[in-house]
N, C-alpha and C positions, 0 to 999 in steps of 0.2 A: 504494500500500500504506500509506504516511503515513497518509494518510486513514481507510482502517478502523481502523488501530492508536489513531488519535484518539477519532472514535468509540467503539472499544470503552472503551477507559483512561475515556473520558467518561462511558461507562453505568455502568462501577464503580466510578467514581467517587461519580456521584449516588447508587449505593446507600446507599453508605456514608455517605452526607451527609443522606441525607431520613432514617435510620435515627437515625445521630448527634443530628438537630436535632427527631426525632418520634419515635421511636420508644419514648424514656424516659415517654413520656406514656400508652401503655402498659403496658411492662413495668416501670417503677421509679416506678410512683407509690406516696406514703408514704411513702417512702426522701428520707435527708437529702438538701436540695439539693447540699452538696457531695461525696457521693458519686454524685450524677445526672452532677455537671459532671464530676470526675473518668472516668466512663464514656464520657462523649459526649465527650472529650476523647481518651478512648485508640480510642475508633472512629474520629475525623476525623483519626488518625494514618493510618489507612490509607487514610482518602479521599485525604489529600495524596501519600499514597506512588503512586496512581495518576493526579493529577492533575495533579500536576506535570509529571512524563512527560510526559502528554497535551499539555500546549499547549506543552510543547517541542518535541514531535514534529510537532504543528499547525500551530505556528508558519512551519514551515517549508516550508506550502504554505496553508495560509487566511491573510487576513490578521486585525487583530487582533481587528476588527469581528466580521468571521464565526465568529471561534470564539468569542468571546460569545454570539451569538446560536446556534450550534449547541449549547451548553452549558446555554442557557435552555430551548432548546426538550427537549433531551434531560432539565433538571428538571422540568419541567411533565409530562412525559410519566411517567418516574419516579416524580413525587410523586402522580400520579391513580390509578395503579397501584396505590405502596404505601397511599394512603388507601384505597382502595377492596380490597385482596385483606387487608392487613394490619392498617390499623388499623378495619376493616367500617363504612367512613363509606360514603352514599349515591351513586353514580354522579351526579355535580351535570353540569346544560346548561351550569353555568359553564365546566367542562372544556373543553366545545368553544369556547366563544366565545376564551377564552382560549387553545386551539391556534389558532384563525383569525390573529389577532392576531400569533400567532409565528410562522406563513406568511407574513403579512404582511411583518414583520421580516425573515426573510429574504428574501423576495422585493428587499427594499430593499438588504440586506447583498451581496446575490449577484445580481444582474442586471446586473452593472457586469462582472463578475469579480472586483473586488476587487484589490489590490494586495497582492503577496506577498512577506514580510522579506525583507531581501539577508543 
């Protein structure tokens, strides 16, 4: 159960991160920089309020490897999404090379099992 609860804390987390770190380019362009940063500052208050959790929760069945790499892979994934539904950029082939790339990764991260905190 760890597991999904990581995962999930993980997806909403990236929301709230590819939002925070893209989303102002968007919706607050023309607006002073430091009320961009103030915004994207009080959004990546809730990424951390779920992402912390998350790799506390992780922690304590990935090891540290792996939940980077599931964390990466879960932004790529994320970030193609919201480019492509949100901010209406083109579906790029680079997507996929770049998910290959993070199978890859893990393939490396988790083929061992990995060692898991005490």
């Amino acid at each position: 159960m760890e597991k999904l609860y990581t995962v999930g804390l993980l997806i909403g987390s990236n929301l709230f991160m590819t939002y925070a770190w893209y989303g102002h380019l968007k919706d607050l362009k023309g607006k002073a920089l430091f009320l961009v940063v103030m915004a994207s500052w009080t959004v990546a208050f809730f990424e951390y309020c779920l992402q912390v959790p998350a790799n506390r929760i992780g922690y304590q069945v990935f090891s540290l490897g792996q939940l980077k790499v599931i964390q990466e892979i879960i932004s790529v994934g994320v970030f193609a999404a919201f480019s492509v539904a949100y901010m209406k950029e083109p579906l790029r082939l680079d997507f996929l090379w770049a998910g290959l790339c993070l199978v890859a990764a893990a393939y490396f991260m988790f083929r061992g099992g990995g060692a898991v905190a005490s």
